[in-house]
TIMI-2910 file (N, C-alpha, C, CB; in pm, 1 decimal, decimal comma, always signed):
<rs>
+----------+----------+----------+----------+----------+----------+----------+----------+----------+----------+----------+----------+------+
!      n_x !      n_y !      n_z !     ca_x !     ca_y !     ca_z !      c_x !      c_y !      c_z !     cb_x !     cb_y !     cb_z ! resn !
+----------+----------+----------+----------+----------+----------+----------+----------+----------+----------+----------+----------+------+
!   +152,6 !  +1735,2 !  -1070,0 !    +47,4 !  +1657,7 !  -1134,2 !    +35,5 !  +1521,2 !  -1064,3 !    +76,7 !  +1640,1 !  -1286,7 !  Unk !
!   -108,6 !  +1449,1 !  -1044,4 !    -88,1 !  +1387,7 !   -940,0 !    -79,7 !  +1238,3 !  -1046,7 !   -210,1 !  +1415,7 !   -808,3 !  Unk !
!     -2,5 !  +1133,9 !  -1008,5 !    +39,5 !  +1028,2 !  -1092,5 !    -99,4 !   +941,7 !  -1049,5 !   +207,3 !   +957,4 !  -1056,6 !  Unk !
!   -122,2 !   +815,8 !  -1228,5 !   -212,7 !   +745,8 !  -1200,5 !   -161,9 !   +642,6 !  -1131,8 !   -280,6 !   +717,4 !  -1296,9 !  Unk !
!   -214,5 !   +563,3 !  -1036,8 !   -238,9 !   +434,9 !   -965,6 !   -229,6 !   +301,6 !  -1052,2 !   -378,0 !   +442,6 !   -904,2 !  Unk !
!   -142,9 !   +244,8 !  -1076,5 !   -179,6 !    +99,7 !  -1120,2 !   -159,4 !    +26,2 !  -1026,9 !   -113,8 !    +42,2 !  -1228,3 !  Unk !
!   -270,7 !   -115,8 !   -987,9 !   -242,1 !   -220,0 !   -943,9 !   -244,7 !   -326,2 !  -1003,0 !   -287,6 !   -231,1 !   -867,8 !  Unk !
!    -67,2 !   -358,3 !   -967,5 !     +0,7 !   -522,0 !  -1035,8 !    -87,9 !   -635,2 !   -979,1 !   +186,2 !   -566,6 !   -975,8 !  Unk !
!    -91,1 !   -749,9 !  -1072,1 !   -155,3 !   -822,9 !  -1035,2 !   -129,5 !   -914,5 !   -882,3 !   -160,5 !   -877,6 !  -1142,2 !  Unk !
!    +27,2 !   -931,5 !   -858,1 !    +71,1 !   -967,3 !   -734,0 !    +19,5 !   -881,0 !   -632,5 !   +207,6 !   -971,0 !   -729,8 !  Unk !
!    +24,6 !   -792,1 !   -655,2 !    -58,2 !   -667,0 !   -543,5 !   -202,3 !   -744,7 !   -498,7 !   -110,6 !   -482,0 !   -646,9 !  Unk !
!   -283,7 !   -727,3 !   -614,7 !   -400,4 !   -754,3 !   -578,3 !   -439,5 !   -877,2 !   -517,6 !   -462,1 !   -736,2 !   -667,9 !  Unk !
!   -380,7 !   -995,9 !   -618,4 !   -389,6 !  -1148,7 !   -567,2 !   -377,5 !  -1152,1 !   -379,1 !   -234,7 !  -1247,0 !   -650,7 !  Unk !
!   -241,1 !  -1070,0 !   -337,9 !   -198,1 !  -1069,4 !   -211,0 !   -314,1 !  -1035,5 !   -158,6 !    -86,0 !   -988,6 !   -176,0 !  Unk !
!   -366,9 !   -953,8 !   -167,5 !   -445,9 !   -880,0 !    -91,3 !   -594,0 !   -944,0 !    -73,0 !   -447,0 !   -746,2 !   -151,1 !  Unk !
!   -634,9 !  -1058,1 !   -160,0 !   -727,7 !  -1114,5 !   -189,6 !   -705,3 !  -1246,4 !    -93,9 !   -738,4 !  -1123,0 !   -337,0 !  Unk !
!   -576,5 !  -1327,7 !   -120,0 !   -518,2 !  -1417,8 !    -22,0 !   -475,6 !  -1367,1 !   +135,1 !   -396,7 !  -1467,3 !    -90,9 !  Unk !
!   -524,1 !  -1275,7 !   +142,8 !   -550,9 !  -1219,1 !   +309,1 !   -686,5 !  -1158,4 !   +357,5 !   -449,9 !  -1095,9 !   +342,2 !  Unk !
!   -786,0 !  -1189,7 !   +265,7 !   -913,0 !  -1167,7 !   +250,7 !   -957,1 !  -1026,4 !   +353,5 !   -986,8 !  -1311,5 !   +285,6 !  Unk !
!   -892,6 !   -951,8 !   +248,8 !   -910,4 !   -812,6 !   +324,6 !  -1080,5 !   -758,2 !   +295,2 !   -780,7 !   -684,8 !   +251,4 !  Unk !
!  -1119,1 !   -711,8 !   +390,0 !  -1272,4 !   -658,0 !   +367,0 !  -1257,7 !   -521,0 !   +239,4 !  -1345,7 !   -585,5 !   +549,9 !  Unk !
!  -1285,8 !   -553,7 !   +120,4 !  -1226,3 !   -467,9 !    +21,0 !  -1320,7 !   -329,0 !    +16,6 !  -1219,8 !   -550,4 !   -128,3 !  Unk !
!  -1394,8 !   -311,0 !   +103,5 !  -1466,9 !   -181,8 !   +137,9 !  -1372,2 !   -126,9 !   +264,6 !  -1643,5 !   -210,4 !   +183,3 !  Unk !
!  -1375,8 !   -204,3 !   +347,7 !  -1269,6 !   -116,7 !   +438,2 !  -1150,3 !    -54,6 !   +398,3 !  -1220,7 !   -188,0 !   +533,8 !  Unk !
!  -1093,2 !   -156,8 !   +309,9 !   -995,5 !   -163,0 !   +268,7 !   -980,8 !    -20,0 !   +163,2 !   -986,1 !   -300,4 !   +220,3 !  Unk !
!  -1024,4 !    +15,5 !    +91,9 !  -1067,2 !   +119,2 !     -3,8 !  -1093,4 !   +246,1 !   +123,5 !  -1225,2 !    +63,0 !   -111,1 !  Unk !
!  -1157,4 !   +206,1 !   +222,4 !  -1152,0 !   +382,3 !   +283,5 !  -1053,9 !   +405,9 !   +347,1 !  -1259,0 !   +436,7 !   +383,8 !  Unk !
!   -993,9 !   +326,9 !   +412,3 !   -839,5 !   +330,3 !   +478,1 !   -762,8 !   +361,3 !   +366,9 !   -779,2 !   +186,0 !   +549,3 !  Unk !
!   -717,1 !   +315,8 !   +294,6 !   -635,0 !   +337,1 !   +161,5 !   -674,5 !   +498,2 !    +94,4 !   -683,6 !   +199,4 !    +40,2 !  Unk !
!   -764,0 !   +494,4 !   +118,6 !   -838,0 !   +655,4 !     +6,3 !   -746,5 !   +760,7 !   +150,4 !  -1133,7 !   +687,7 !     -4,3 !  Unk !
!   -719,0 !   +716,1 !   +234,8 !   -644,9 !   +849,3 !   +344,9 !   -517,9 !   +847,1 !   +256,4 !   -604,3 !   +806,6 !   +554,8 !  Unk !
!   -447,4 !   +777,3 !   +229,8 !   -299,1 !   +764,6 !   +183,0 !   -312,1 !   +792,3 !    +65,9 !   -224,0 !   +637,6 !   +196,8 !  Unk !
!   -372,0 !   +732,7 !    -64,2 !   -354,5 !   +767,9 !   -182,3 !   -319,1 !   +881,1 !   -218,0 !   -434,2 !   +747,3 !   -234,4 !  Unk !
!   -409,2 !  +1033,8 !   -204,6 !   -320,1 !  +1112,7 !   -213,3 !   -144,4 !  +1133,4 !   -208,2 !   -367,9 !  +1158,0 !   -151,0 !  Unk !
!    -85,3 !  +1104,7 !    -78,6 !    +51,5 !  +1144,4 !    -81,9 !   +130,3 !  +1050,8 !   -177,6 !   +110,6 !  +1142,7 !    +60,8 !  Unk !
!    +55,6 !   +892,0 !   -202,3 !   +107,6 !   +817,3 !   -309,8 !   +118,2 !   +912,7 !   -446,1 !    +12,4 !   +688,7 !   -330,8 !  Unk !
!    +24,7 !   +953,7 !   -456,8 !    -17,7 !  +1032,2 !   -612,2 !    +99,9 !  +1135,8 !   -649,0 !   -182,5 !  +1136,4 !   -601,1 !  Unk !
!    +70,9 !  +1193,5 !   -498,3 !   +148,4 !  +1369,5 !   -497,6 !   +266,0 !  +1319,3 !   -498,3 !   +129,4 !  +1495,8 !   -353,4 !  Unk !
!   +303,4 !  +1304,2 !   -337,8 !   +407,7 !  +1328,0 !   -286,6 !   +521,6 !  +1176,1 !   -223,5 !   +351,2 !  +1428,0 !   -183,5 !  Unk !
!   +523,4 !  +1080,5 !   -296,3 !   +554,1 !   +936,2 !   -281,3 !   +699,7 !   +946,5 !   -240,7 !   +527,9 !   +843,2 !   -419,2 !  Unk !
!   +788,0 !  +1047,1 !   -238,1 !   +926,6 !  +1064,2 !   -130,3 !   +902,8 !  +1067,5 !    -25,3 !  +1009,7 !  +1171,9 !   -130,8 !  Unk !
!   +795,5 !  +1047,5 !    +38,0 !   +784,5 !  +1121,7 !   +200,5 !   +746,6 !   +961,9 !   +286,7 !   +610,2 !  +1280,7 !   +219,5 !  Unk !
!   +737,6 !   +895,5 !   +166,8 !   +759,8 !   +714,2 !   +212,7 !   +875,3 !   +682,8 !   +199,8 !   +687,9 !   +595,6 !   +127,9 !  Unk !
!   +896,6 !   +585,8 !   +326,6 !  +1089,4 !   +549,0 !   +320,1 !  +1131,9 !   +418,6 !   +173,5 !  +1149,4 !   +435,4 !   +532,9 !  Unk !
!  +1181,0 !   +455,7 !   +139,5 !  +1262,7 !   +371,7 !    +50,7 !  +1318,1 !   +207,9 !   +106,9 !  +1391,4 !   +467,9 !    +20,7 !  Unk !
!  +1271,1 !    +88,7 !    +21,3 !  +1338,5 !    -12,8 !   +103,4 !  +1465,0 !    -31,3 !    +19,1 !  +1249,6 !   -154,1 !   +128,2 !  Unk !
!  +1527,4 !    -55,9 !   +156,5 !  +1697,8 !    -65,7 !    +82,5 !  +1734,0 !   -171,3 !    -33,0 !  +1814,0 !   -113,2 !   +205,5 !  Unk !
!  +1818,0 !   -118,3 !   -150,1 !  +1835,7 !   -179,3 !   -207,9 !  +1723,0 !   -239,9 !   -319,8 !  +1887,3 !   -230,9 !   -134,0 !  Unk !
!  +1625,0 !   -138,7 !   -332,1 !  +1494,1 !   -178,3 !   -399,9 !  +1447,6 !    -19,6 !   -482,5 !  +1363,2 !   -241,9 !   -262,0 !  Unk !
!  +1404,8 !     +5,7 !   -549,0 !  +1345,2 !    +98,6 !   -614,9 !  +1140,8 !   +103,5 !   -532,2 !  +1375,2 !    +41,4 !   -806,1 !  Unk !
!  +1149,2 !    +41,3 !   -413,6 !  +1020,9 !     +7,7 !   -392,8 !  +1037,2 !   +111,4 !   -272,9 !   +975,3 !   -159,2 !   -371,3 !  Unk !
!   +882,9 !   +173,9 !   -234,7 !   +918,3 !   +240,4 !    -80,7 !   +757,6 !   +183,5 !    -77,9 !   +973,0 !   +453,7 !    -45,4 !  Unk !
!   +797,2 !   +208,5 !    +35,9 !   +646,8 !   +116,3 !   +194,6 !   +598,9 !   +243,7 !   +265,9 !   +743,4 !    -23,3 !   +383,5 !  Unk !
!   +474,6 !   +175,5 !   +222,8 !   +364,5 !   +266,5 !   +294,1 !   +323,3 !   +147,2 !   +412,5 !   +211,7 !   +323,9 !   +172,2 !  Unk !
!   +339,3 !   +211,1 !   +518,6 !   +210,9 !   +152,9 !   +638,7 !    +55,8 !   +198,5 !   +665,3 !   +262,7 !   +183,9 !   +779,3 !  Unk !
!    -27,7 !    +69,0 !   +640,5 !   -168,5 !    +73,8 !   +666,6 !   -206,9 !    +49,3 !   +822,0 !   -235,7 !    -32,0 !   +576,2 !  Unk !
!   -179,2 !   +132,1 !   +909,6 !   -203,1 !    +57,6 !  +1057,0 !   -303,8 !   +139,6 !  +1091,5 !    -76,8 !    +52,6 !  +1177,2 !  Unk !
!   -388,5 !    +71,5 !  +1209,8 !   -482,0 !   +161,3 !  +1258,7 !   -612,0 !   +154,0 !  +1198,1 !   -435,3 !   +286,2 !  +1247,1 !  Unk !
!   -678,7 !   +107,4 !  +1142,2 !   -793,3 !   +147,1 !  +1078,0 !   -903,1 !     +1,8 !  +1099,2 !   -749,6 !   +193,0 !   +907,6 !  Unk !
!  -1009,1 !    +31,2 !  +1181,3 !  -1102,9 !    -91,7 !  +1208,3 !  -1146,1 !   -128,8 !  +1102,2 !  -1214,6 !    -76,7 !  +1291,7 !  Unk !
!  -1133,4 !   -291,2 !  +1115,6 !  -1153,2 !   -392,1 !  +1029,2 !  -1065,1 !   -421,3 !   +904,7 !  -1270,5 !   -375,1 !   +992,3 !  Unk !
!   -914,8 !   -350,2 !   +938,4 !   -836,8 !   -363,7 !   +843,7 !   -730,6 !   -414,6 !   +907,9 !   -816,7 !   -256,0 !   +770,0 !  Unk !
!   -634,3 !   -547,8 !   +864,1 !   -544,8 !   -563,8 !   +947,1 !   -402,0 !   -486,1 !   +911,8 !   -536,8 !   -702,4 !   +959,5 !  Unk !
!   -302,3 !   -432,9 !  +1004,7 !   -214,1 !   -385,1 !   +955,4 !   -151,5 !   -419,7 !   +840,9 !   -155,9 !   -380,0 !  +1024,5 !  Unk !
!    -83,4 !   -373,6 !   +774,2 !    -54,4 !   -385,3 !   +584,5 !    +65,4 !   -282,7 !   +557,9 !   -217,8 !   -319,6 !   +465,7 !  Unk !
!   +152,5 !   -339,2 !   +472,5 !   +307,8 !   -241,9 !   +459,9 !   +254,4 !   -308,5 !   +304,4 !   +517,8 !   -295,3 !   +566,8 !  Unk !
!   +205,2 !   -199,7 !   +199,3 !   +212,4 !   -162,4 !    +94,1 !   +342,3 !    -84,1 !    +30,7 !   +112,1 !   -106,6 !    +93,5 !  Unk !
!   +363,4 !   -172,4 !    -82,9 !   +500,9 !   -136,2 !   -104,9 !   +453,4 !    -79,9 !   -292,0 !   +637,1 !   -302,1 !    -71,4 !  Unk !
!   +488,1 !     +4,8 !   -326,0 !   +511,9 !    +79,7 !   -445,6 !   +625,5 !   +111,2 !   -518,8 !   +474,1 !   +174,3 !   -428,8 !  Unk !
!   +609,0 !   +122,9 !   -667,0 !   +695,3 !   +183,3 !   -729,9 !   +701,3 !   +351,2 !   -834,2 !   +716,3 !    +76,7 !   -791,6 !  Unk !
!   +745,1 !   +432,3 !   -830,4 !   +743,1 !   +498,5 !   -927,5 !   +786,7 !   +523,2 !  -1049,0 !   +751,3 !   +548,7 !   -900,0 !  Unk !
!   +709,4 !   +547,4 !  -1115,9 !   +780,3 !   +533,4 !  -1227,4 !   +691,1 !   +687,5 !  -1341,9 !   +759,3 !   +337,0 !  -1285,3 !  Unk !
!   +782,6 !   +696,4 !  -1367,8 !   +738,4 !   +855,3 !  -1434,5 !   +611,1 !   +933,7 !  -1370,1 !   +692,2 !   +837,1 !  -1604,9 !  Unk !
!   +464,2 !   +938,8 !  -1475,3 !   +358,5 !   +989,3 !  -1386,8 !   +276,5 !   +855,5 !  -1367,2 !   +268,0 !  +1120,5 !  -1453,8 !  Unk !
!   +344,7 !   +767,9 !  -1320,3 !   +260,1 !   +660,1 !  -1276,5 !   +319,5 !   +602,0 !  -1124,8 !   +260,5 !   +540,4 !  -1399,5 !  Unk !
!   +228,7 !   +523,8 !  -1048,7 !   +270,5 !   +479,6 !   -935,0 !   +187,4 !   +366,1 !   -926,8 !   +266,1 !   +572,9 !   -825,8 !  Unk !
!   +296,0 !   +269,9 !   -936,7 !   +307,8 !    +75,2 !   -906,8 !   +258,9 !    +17,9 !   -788,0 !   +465,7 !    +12,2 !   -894,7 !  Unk !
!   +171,7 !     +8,0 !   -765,7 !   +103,8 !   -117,6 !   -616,4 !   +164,4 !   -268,8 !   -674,8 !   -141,8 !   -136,9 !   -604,1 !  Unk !
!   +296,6 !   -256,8 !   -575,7 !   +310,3 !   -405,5 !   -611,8 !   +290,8 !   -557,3 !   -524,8 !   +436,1 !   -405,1 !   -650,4 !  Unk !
!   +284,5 !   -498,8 !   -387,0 !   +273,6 !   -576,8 !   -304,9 !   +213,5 !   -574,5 !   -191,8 !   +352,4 !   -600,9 !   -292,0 !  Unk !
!   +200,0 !   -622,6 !   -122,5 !    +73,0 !   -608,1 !    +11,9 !   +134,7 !   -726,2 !    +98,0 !   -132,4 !   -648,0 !    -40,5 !  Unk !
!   +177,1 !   -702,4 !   +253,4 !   +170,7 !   -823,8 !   +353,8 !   +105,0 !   -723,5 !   +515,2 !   +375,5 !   -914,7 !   +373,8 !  Unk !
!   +114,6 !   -860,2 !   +584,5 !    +58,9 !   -837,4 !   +665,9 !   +206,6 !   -740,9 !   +792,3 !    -23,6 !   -987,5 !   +694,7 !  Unk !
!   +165,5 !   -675,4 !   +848,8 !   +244,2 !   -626,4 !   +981,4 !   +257,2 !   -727,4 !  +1090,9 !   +172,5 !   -503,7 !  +1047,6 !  Unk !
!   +292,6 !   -791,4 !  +1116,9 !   +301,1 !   -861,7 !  +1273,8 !   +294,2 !   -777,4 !  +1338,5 !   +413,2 !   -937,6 !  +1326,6 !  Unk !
!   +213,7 !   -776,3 !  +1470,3 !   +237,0 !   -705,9 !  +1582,9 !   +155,1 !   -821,4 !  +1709,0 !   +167,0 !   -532,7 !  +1560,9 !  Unk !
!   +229,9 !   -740,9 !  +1819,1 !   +158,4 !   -755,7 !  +1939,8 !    +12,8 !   -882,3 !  +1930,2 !   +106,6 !   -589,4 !  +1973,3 !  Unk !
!    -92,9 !   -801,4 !  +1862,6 !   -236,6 !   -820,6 !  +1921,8 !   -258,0 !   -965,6 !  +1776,9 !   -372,8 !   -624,4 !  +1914,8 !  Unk !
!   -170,0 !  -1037,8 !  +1761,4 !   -119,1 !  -1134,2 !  +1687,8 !   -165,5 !  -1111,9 !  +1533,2 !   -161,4 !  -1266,7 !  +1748,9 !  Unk !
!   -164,1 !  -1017,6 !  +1443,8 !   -204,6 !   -995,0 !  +1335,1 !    -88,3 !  -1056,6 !  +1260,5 !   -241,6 !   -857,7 !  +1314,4 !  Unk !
+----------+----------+----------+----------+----------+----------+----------+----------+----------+----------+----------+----------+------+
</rs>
Protein backbone atom coordinates (compact mmCIF):
# COMPACT_ATOMS: atom_id res chain seq x y z
CA UNK A 1 0.00 0.00 0.00
CA UNK A 2 1.57 3.03 -1.11
CA UNK A 3 2.20 5.53 2.10
CA UNK A 4 0.83 9.22 2.18
CA UNK A 5 3.45 12.07 1.70
CA UNK A 6 3.61 14.69 4.37
CA UNK A 7 5.60 17.80 4.06
CA UNK A 8 7.17 19.23 7.43
CA UNK A 9 7.23 22.62 7.53
CA UNK A 10 11.26 22.79 7.69
CA UNK A 11 11.09 20.82 4.46
CA UNK A 12 9.18 23.26 2.72
CA UNK A 13 10.54 26.64 4.24
CA UNK A 14 14.11 25.04 2.96
CA UNK A 15 13.08 24.62 -0.19
CA UNK A 16 11.47 28.04 -0.56
CA UNK A 17 14.85 29.66 0.95
CA UNK A 18 16.62 28.12 -2.14
CA UNK A 19 14.00 29.45 -4.39
CA UNK A 20 13.50 26.35 -6.21
CA UNK A 21 11.34 26.78 -9.50
CA UNK A 22 8.34 24.87 -7.72
CA UNK A 23 7.03 23.56 -11.17
CA UNK A 24 10.25 22.05 -12.01
CA UNK A 25 10.60 21.10 -8.91
CA UNK A 26 7.24 18.97 -8.75
CA UNK A 27 8.18 17.12 -12.15
CA UNK A 28 11.58 16.05 -11.09
CA UNK A 29 10.25 14.96 -7.74
CA UNK A 30 6.95 13.17 -9.33
CA UNK A 31 10.05 10.56 -10.93
CA UNK A 32 10.98 9.59 -7.26
CA UNK A 33 7.84 9.80 -5.32
CA UNK A 34 6.74 6.63 -6.22
CA UNK A 35 9.72 4.54 -4.69
CA UNK A 36 9.27 7.10 -1.61
CA UNK A 37 5.58 5.81 -1.35
CA UNK A 38 6.36 2.07 -2.26
CA UNK A 39 9.56 1.18 -1.70
CA UNK A 40 11.62 3.87 0.75
CA UNK A 41 14.46 0.94 1.80
CA UNK A 42 16.05 1.16 -1.48
CA UNK A 43 17.26 4.84 -0.16
CA UNK A 44 20.43 4.67 2.00
CA UNK A 45 19.85 5.34 5.56
CA UNK A 46 21.86 8.32 7.21
CA UNK A 47 23.86 7.02 9.95
CA UNK A 48 22.73 7.31 13.16
CA UNK A 49 19.34 8.96 12.08
CA UNK A 50 16.00 7.26 11.39
CA UNK A 51 16.19 9.66 8.15
CA UNK A 52 17.32 8.16 4.59
CA UNK A 53 18.32 10.60 1.49
CA UNK A 54 17.05 10.68 -1.61
CA UNK A 55 19.21 12.46 -4.39
CA UNK A 56 17.55 15.01 -6.81
CA UNK A 57 20.43 15.35 -9.45
CA UNK A 58 20.12 15.84 -13.00
CA UNK A 59 17.03 17.47 -13.89
CA UNK A 60 17.05 21.08 -15.88
CA UNK A 61 16.30 23.93 -13.92
CA UNK A 62 16.54 22.12 -10.73
CA UNK A 63 19.58 22.44 -8.66
CA UNK A 64 20.94 19.26 -7.18
CA UNK A 65 18.96 18.44 -3.76
CA UNK A 66 19.58 15.41 -1.09
CA UNK A 67 15.98 15.15 0.29
CA UNK A 68 15.96 13.49 3.39
CA UNK A 69 12.73 11.53 4.80
CA UNK A 70 11.24 9.70 7.43
CA UNK A 71 9.02 6.70 7.80
CA UNK A 72 6.80 6.19 9.82
CA UNK A 73 3.98 3.58 9.62
CA UNK A 74 1.83 4.28 6.26
CA UNK A 75 3.14 7.64 6.16
CA UNK A 76 6.39 9.19 4.75
CA UNK A 77 8.05 12.53 6.37
CA UNK A 78 9.75 15.23 3.90
CA UNK A 79 11.81 16.73 6.36
CA UNK A 80 14.50 18.43 4.82
CA UNK A 81 15.93 19.71 1.59
CA UNK A 82 19.77 21.14 0.90
CA UNK A 83 21.60 21.83 -1.78
CA UNK A 84 24.43 19.11 -3.35
CA UNK A 85 27.72 20.91 -3.92
CA UNK A 86 29.28 19.89 -6.91
CA UNK A 87 31.75 20.74 -9.52
CA UNK A 88 29.61 23.24 -11.80
CA UNK A 89 29.41 25.38 -8.32
CA UNK A 90 25.79 24.56 -7.19
Amino acid sequence: MPRHLIEEKQYTEQLNALRVNWKRFDDAFMTLEPAIRLVPDIFPQVPGTLLRRVRLVGFEGVPPLSIYFAVKGDTAHLVAAELIPDEDGW
